[in-house]
N, C-alpha and C positions, 0 to 999 in steps of 0.2 A: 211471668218468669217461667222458662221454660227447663225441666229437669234433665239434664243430660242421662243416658241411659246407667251411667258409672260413672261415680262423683270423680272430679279433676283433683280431688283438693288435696291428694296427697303426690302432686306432680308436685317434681322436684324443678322447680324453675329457675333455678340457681344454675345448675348442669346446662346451658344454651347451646350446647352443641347438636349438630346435624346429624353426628353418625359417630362408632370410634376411630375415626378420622377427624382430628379435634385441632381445628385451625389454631397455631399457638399464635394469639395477639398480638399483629405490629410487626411480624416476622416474617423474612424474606428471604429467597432462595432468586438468587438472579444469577443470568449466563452471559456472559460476554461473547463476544464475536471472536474467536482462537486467531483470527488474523490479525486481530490489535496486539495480539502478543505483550500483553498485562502483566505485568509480572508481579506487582503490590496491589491484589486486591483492594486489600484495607487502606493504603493509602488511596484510592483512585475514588472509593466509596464513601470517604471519610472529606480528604478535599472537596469534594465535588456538593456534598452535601451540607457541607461548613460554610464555604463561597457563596453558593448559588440558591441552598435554600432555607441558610441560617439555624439549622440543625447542627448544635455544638457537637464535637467529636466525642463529651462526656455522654450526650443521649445515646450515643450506636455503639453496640453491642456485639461484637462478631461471633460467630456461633460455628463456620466452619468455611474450609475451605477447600474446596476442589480445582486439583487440577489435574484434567486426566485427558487421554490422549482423544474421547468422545465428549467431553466437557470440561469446562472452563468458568467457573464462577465463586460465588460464597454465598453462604447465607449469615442473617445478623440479624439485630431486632432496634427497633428504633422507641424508645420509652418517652417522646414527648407527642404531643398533635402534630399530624402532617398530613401532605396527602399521597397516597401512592402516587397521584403525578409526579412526584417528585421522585421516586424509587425508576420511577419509569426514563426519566428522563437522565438518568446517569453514561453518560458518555457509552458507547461501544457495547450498551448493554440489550439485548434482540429479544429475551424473556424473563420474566419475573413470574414466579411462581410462589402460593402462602407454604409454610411450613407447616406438618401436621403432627401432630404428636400420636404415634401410632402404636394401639394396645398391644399388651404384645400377644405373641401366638397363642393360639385356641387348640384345644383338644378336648375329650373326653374321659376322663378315667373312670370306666365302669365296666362291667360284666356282663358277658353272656347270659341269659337265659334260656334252657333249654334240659330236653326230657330224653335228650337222645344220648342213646349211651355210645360210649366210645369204645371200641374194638377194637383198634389200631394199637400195637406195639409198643409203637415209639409216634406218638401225634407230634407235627411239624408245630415249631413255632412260627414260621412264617408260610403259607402256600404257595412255596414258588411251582409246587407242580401247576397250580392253576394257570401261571402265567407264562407256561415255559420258559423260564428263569432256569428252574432244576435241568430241563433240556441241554441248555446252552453251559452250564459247568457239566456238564456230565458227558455229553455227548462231542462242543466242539471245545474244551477245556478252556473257555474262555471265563475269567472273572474279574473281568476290566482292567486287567494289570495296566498299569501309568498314566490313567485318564484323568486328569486334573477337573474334581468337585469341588464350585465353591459351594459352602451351607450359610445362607445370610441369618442368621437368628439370632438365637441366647447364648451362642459360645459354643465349643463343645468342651466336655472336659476328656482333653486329651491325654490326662493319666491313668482313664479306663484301661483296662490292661487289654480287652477286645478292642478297643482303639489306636493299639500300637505304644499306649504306655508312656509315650514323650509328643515335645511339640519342633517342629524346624527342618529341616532338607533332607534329614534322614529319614521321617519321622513317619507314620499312615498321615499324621495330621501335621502336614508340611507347610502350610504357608496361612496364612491370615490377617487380620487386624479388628482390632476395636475401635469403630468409631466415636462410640458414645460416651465408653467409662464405667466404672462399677458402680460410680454413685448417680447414675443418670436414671432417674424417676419422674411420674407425672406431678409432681411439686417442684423437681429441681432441673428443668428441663434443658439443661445448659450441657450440650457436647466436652468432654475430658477423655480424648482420645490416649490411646496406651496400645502397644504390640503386643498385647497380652490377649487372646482370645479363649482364655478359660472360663470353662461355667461352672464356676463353684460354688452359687452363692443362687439360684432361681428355683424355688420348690419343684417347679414341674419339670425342669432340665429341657426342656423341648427344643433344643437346636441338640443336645447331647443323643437323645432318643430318635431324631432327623438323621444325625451321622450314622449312629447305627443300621437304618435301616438300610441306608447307601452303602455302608465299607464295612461293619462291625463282621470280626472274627471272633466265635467264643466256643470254639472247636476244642481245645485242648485248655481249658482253664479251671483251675484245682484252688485258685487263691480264694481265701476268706472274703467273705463280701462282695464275691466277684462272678461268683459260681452256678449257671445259666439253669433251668428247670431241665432244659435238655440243651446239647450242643448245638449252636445256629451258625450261618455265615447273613451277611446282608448281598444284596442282590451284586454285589461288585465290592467283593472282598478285596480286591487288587488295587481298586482305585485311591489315587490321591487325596488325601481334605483337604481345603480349605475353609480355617470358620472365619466368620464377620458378623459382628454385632451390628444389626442394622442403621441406613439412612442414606449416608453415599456410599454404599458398600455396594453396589453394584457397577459400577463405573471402577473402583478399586478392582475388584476380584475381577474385573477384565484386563485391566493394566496389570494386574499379577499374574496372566497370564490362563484362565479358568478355563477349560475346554466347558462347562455344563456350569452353570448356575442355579439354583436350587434355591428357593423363598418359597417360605407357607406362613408371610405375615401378611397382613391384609384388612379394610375394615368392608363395609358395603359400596359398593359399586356402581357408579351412573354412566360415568362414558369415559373412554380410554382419554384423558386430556389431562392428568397430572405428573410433575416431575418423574415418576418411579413408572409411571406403563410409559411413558414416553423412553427413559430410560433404557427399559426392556425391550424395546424397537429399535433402539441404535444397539445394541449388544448383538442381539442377535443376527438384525443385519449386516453384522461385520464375523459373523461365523461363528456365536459362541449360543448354545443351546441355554434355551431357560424353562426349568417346569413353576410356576407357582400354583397354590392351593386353590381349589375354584371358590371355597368358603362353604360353614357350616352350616347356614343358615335355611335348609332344606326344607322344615318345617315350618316358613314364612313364607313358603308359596313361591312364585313363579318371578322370575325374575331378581334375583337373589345373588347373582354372580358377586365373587369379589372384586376387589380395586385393590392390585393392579393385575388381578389375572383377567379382566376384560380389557388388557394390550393385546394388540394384533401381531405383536411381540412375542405373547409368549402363548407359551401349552400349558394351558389352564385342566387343571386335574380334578375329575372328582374322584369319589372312595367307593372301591367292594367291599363287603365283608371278606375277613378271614376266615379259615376255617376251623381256628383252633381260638382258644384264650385259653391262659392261667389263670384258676380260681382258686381259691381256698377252699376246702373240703370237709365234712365230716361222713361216719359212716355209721350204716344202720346195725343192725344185732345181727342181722345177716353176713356183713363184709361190703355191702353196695354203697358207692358215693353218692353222695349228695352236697351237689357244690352248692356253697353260699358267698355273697358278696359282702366284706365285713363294713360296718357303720363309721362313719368317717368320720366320729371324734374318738373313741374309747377303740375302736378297731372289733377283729374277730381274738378269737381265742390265743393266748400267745403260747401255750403250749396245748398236750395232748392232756382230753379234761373225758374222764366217762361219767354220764350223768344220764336220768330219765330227763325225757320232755314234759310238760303236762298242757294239755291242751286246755286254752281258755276256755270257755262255754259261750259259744255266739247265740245273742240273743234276737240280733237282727242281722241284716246284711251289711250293714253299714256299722262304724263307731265300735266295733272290737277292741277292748281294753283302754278306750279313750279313759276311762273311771280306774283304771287298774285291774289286777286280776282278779276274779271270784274266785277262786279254788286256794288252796295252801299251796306256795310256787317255793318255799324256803330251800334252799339247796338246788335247786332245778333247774332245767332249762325254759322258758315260758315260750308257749307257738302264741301268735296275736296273726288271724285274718286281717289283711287290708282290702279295701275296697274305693275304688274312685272317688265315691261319695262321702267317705268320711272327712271329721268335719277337726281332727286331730291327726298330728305328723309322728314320725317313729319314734323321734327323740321324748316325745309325751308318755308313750306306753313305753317303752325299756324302761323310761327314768322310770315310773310307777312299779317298774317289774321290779328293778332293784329296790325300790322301798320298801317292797313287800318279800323281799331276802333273798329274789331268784339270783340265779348264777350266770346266767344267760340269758338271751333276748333273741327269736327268731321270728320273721314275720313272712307272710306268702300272701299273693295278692288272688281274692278270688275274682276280682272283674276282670275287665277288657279292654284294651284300647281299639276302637272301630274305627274303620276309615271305610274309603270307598275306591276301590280298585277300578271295579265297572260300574257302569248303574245300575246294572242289574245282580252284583255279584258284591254282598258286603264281607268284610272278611275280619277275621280276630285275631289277635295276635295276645297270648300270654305274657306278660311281664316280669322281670324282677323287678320290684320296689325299689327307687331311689332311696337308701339308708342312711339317716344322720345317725340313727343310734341312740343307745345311754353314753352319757360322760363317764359311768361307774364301772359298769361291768359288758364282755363281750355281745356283740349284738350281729346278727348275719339277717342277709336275705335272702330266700328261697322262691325257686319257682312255683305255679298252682300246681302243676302234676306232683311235684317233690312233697308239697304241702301233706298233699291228697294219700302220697305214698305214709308217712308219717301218720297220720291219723288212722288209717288200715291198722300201722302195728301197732300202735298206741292204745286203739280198740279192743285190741285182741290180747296185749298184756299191759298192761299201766305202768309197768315194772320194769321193762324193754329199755335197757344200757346204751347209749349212744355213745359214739366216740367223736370229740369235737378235735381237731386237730387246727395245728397251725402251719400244717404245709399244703406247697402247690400242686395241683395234678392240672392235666391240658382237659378242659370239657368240651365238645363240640357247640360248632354256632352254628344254630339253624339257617340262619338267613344266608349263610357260606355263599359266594359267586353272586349273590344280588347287590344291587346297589345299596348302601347306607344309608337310613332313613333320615339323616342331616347333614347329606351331600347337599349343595347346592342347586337352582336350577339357574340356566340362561333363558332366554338369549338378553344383549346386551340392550341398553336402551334402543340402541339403533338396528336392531333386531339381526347384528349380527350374532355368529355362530358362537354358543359356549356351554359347556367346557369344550374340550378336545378329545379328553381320552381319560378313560377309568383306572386308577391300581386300587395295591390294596392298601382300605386308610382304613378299616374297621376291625377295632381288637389286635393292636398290630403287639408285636414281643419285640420290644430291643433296650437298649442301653438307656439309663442315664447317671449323674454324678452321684457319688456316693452322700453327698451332702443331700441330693433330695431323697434315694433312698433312706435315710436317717429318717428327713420329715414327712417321708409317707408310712413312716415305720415297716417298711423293708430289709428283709435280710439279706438283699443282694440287691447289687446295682441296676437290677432291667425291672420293666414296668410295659404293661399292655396300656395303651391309648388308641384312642380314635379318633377321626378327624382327615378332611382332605389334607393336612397337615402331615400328615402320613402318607397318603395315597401319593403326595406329590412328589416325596424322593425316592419312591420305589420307581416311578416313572424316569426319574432323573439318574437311578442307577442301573434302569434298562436302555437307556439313552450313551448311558458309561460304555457297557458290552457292546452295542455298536459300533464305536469310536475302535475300540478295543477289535474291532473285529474287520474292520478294515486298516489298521494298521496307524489309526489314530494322526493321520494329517490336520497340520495344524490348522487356525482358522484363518491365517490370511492365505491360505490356500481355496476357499470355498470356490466351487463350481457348480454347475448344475448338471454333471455327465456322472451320475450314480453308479455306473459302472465301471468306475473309473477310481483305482485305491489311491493314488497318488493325490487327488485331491478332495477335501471336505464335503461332502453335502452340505447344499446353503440349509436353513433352517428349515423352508417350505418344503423343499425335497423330505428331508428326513420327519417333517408332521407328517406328509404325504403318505411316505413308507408306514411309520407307526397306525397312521391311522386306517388307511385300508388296508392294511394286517388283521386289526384289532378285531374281538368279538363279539357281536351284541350281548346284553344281557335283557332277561324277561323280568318282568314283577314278578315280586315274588310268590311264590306258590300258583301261578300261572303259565300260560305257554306264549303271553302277549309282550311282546319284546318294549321293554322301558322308553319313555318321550326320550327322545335326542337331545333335549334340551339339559337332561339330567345325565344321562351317561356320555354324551360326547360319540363316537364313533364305538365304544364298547369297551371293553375289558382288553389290558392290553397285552398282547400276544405276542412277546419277546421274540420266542426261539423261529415263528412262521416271520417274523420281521429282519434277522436277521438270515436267515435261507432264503427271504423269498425270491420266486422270478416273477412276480407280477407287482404293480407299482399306477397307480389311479391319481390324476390329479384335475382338478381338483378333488382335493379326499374328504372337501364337506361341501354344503349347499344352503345355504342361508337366502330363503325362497322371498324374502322379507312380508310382504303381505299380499295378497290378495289382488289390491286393486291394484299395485305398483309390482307385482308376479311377471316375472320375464314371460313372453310368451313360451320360450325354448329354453334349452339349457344342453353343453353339452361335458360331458368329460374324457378323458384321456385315455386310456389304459395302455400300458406298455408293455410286452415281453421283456422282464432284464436275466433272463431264463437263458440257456446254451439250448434250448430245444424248441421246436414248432409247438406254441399253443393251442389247443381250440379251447374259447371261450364260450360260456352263455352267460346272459342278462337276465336276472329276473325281477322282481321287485317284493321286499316284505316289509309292510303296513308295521307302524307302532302305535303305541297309546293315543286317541285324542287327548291331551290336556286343556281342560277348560279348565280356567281358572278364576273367573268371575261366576257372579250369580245375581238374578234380575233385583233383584231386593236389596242390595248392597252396592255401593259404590267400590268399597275394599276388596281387594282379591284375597282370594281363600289362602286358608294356611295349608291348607291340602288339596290341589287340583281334585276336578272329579276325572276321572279316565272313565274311557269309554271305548268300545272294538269297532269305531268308524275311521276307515281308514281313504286316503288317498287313492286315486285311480290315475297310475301313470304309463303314459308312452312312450315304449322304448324302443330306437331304430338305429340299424338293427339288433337283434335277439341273438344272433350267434353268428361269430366269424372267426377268422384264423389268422394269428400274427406269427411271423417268423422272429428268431430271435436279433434284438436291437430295433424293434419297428415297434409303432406303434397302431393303434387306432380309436377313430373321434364316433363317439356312438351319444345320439340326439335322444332327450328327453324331453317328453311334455308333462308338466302335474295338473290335475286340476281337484281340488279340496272336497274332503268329504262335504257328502250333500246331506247329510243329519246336523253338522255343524250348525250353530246357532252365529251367524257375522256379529251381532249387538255385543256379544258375550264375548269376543277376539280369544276364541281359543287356538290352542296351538297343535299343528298335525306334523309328523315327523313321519321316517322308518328309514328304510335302508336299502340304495341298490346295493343287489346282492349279483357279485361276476365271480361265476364258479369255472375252473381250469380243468376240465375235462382231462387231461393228463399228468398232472402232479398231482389231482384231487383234491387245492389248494382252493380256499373261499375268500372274496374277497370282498368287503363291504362298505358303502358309500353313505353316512348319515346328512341325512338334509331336514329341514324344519321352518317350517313356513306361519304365519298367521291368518286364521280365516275372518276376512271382514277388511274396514278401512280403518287402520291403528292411530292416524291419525284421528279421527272422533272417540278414540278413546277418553275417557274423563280424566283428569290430572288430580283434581280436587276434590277430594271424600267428605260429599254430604251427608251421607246415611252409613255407618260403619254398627258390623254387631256388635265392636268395642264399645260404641258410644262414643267415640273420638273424633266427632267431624269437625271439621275446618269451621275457625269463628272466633270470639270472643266471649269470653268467660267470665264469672265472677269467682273473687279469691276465693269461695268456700264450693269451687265446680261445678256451677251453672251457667247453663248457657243464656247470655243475655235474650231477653226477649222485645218486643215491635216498642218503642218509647220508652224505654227502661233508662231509669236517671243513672249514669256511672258517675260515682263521687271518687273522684283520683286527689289521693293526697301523695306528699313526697315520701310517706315511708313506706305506702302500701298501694297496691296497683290491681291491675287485673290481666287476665290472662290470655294469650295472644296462642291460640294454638292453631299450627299447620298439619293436617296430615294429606297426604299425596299415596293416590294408588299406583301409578307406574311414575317413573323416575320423569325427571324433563331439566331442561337446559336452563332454563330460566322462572323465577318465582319474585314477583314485588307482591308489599302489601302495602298498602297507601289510604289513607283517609281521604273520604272523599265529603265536602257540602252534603245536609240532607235539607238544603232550605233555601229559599230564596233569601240574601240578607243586606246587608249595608257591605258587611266583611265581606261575603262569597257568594258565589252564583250556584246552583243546584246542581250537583253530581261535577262541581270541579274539584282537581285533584288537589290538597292542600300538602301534599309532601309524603313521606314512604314514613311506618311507623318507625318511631326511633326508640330504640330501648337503651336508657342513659346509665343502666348496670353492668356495661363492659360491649355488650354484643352491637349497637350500636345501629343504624338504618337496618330495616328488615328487607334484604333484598339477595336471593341466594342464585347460585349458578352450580347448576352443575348437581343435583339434589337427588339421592336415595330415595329409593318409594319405602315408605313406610309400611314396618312388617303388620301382619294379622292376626299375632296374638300377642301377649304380654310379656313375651319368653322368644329370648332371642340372641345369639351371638354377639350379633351387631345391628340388626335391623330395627328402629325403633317402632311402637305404635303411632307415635305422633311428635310432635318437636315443639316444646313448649315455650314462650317466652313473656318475660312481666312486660309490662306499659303503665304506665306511670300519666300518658297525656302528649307527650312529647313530639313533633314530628321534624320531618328535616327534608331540606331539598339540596340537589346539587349545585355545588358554585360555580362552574366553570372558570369562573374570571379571577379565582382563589386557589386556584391548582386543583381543582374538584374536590375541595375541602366541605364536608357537612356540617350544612350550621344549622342548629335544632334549635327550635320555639316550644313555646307550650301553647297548647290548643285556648281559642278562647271559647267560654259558656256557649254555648248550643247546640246544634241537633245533626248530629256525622252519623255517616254507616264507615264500615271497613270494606275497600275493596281487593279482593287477592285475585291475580292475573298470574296464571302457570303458563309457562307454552307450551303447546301441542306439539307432536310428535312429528317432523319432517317442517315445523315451522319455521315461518319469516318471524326474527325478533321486529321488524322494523313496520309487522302488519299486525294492528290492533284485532283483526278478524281470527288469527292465528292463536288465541289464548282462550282458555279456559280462563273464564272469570266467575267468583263469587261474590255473592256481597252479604255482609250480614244484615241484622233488622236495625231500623234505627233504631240510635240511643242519645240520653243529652249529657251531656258535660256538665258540671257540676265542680266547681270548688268550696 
């Protein structure tokens, strides 16, 4: 018996879901052909499956119904055994697709860290200088007046007073709908549509705090509970809303008319082929813009994108840092701030408290006040060191601090979190501590320099007054203008290009309902969050200005002559524009410009996007890999400029991302980067276009040669075409894989989790070569898949380990069947599993019971599965992924494993 590195046994195997994309059982989303001209769903759905395949009308369930001028269907659920042949073969119906039940939107709510003092006057809540945003209201007094945003999420509450106060025609927040219903949960998962698209009732407000960053004015607002830290506008304070609570809210919020669509829900990602990115390809190309969130999942390594921002539909967004957050404050004997993040059950201080600190006495480096405090804390504020290593959470030493009488709880972290930038370059970054807190008394987190500051004065008088307060001041963020370290990466399974384009999603200041103000114990209705979830309708409200700036032609206007106000930019045009606008961004604390696969084209450059006169397309380059590497490649560039250009070409090299390592099947949660770059051919290097012409200039790439192919890392950078006469730059991001992607592994045998692919025993071991499995019906054993990059197809099947009377030796006896709901193990379409235990959405592995069961397909029973129980003897499991650019219909084209034999046993 073989010990898995980290026991299974507290895998919840109940949860059989794939991803937060969680197929709702038996349930169906089907399109009709708009030419049959249907006009009774449910009776067409309901006859047809009553007559023909003796499903009573009591089993079908209808769940919703669309009919919109790009679709035409319903969805419903069916509560008794059938087979989707049967779903399929519904008169005039072209596609059927599962319904998902989708988590809802992600963000971050937490603080800055940082040692750097702020200087500034008046700090911005939002950095529109970064992204010339501030250019474009200041300079062409544009602030998207009449641009019609939909926001598909959690409502907005549109009795914000920076939101215009009311909902309807007159209104900032003019048009919308609810799909779902107030009472629509992952228990009660049944659609109860209402006109109502108010969020008054969701802790974190996240469609409320989305509007904001798109349209929210809080310039002139005085009212109680309403009253901004400093005055803001959002990137297109002119623009129209529209909210919708998600599902068919996209296909809506076209037919109501949406110049821009806006979604930052999402779960993990494998290839553009579900209802919602297919969706986002017919919106867009009938002229209506869409930004969705690329996903937060940055820390799970490479290949991370969300679903549905891997549509070829939309502009997948990652997130910069901000340059500002609001923190909570106190100050030292001197008058200087020191911001702290307050603990998220008891909170920070609710009013202004002057008290000494007293510093615990560390005995090691690690497990500071895990025992509670040594010193007499009664009345005082308690400091407690954290450190990585410790082996107790905050909520353990506060509680202890208040048992022992202290007044307060602060804690500062002396370690580090290390990563690897280059290989030769490790780098550190200081922390604030994630804060649960005391339940009793106030509890804050501090930076290690802030710490360090405190123990200085503390040293020098024991007696040193501190003033804790309970309001907000702006603190700087260090990482300002880089990328967010839980942006997402691409590229998509099929190695196209992802994201698009970078805003800003990190530490963002906007709106939401006073109801979640209430539950985050807030004295006003805004809140900082992070997340491309953010990043994406700052994108979507520079997308506004645009529209706004050419006079806002509707979308069945679209054309492809940009020069031209009278008609729309199709969608490609206007990525085009944005994106060879946009600015790279570097790792942080370096001068080596970020993998393309994580920022997109760069930072995105409003006020150079809507002046510009130069215009690149293609404005990316998805090199795919290596072996399958076009020889050539070329792109476009055009004068849409009133003057003679001269151009030059140059090229700059970005990060190698590697993201495997020879020892592991699993790809890292943190690429390594490395300064091996590309050597590319560019012909020619400089010429001259007159205005309205363009010209085609030839590239050759060929892959850094330090690249290791086994290891399929990923090389990016940027042509870079500089306008010698406006002095205008403009950049090209492309990204390729070195090696043949196809022999990548699908199937993770060796993971540092200890999570590899196989079967299990209930108490998390991995079976070992003749290991008796005794399955009875109430208790089983355990079926776990983990997969390092995403693929199209996954069986796992029982195969003979014996020559017998029953079977023949390595014949297939049927796909494992789990008789707990989830049912033959056979998926399509599958998320690679993340690399650490902590994840958005990305899981380590996807676990499921077996009981013995297995099941084959009927064909001659409408492909109904009918499952057996294994009889007594000797099977392996075999699981078959498919490869990358593979034939399903070629056995050579899979990654297969097999586990050790075992015998069966009743």
């Amino acid at each position: 018996m073989v010990r898995n590195e980290e026991t299974l046994s507290n895998i919840d195997s109940s949860t059989e879901t794939m991803s937060d994309y969680r197929p709702i059982p038996n349930t169906y989303l089907v399109e009709f052909d708009q030419n049959a001209r249907i006009r009774n769903f449910e009776q067409v759905i309901s006859d047809y499956l009553e007559r023909n395949r003796g499903i009573p009308r009591s089993a079908i369930r209808m769940r919703q119904i669309i009919s919109s001028s790009l679709f035409s269907g319903a969805s419903f659920s069916v509560n008794i055994e059938h087979s989707v042949k049967s779903i399929e073969s519904i008169p005039n119906v072209i596609s059927v697709y599962p319904v998902y039940s989708v988590a809802g939107p992600k963000y971050f709510k937490h603080y800055a860290s940082s040692a750097i003092k702020n200087n500034e006057r008046a700090a911005s809540a939002i950095a529109h200088d970064f992204t010339g945003v501030a250019q474009v209201h200041d300079e062409l007094k544009n602030f998207g007046k009449g641009v019609r945003v939909a926001v598909i999420d959690t409502g907005i509450d549109y009795l914000h007073p920076a939101l215009g106060g009311c909902f309807g025609p007159t209104c900032k927040v003019a048009f919308g709908y609810d799909l779902v219903g107030d009472g629509y949960f992952s228990a009660n998962p049944i659609p109860v549509p209402d006109d109502d698209p108010l969020d008054n009732c969701s802790d974190g407000s996240h469609g409320t705090h989305v509007a904001g960053i798109v349209a929210a004015n809080a310039t002139t607002i005085s009212q109680a509970g309403f009253t901004p830290i400093v005055p803001f506008i959002g990137v297109a304070p002119q623009a129209i809303l529209g909210a919708y609570m998600i599902t068919a809210a996209i296909y809506r919020a076209f037919d109501d008319k949406a110049d821009i669509i806006t979604l930052s829900v999402g779960g993990p990602g494998s290839f553009a082929e579900t209802s919602d990115a297919i969706a986002a390809q017919r919106v867009t190309d009938n002229g209506v813009y869409f930004t969705i969130s690329q996903g937060n999942d940055g820390a799970q390594g490479l290949q991370t994108s969300g679903n549905p921002a891997i549509s070829s539909g939309a502009m997948a967004v990652a997130s910069i840092d901000n340059s500002n957050v609001p923190q909570l404050y106190l100050l030292t004997p001197d008058g200087e701030t020191i911001f702290y993040s307050a603990g998220s059950i008891f909170g920070g201080w609710q009013f202004n408290v002057n008290s000494i600190i007293v510093v615990n006495d560390r005995q090691a480096a690690v497990n500071d006040g895990c025992s509670g405090p040594v010193k007499p804390v009664t009345g005082a504020v308690v400091l407690y060191s954290y450190n990585p290593a410790d082996t107790c959470n905050s909520a353990v030493r506060c509680d202890k601090a208040a048992e022992a009488g202290a007044s307060g709880c602060l804690i500062y972290n002396v370690g580090a979190i290390t990563g690897f930038i280059l290989l030769s370059a490790p780098f550190l970054i200081s922390i604030r501590v994630h804060l649960t807190g005391s339940s009793s008394i106030p509890s804050g987190s501090i930076s290690l320099a802030d710490g360090q500051r405190i123990l200085t004065i503390t040293a020098q008088n024991s007696s040193a007054l501190f003033t804790f307060t309970n309001r907000l001041g702006f603190a700087p963020v260090a990482t300002a203008g880089t990328l967010s370290s839980f942006s997402a990466f691409g590229p998509t399974g099929d190695l196209l290009f992802k994201p698009q384009i970078s805003g800003i999603g990190g530490f963002v200041y906007s709106t939401i309902s006073s109801f979640a103000a209430a539950q985050q114990k807030m004295s006003d209705a805004y809140a900082a969050y992070s997340g491309t979830s953010m990043a994406c309708p700052y994108v979507a409200g520079a997308l506004a200005l645009f529209l706004a700036q050419i006079g806002n032609p509707g979308p069945e206007t679209v054309g492809n002559n940009l020069t031209n106000t009278t008609r729309r930019p199709s969608f490609s045009e206007v990525r085009n524009l944005f994106q060879s606008n946009a600015k790279p961004v570097n790792i942080y604390s370096t001068q080596i410009p970020a993998t393309a696969v994580k920022q997109g084209a760069g930072f995105v450059n409003v006020f150079q996007a809507l002046t510009a006169n130069t215009i690149i397309s293609p404005s990316e380059l998805a090199l795919n890999d290596t072996t399958r590497q076009e020889r050539s490649y070329t792109i476009k560039v055009s004068n849409i400029g009133k003057k003679t250009a001269w151009y030059k070409i140059t090229h700059r090299g970005a990060a190698l991302a590697t993201g495997a390592q020879p020892e592991s099947d699993q790809l890292l949660s943190t690429p390594v980067y490395s300064s091996d770059y590309a050597d590319v051919f560019i012909w020619p290097t400089s010429f001259k276009i007159q205005p309205g012409e363009s010209f085609i200039v030839t590239l050759r790439f060929r892959a850094p040669l330090k690249a290791r192919p086994e290891l399929l890392p990923i090389f990016s950078g940027f042509i870079t075409v500089s306008n010698y006469v406006d002095g205008k730059v403009n950049n090209i991001p492309y990204a390729g894989v070195v090696g043949d992607y196809k022999n990548a592994k699908i199937l993770v045998r060796r993971s540092p989790l200890g999570f590899g692919t196989g079967l299990y025993t209930a108490d998390g071991f991995m079976i070992s070569n003749g290991q008796n499995m005794n399955f009875t019906i109430s208790t089983g054993h355990l079926v776990v898949l983990t997969i390092a990059w995403t693929t199209r197809v996954i069986f796992i099947e029982v195969i003979s380990a014996e020559e017998s009377i029953h079977y023949a030796a390595d014949q297939s006896l049927g796909m494992v069947y789990n008789d707990r709901g989830t049912g033959p193990l056979y998926f399509y379409n599958v998320p690679r599993n993340g690399a650490t235990l902590r994840g958005q959405g990305y899981r380590p592995y996807y676990g499921f019971t077996w009981t013995g069961y297995v099941t084959k397909i009927d064909p001659d029973q409408g492909n109904i599965f009918n499952a057996t129980r294994l009889l007594p003897g000797q099977y392996k499991l075999r699981f078959s992924a498919l490869k990358h650019f593979g034939d399903r219909n070629n056995n050579n084209d899979y990654d297969v494993h097999y586990t050790p034999m075992f015998h069966v046993v009743y």
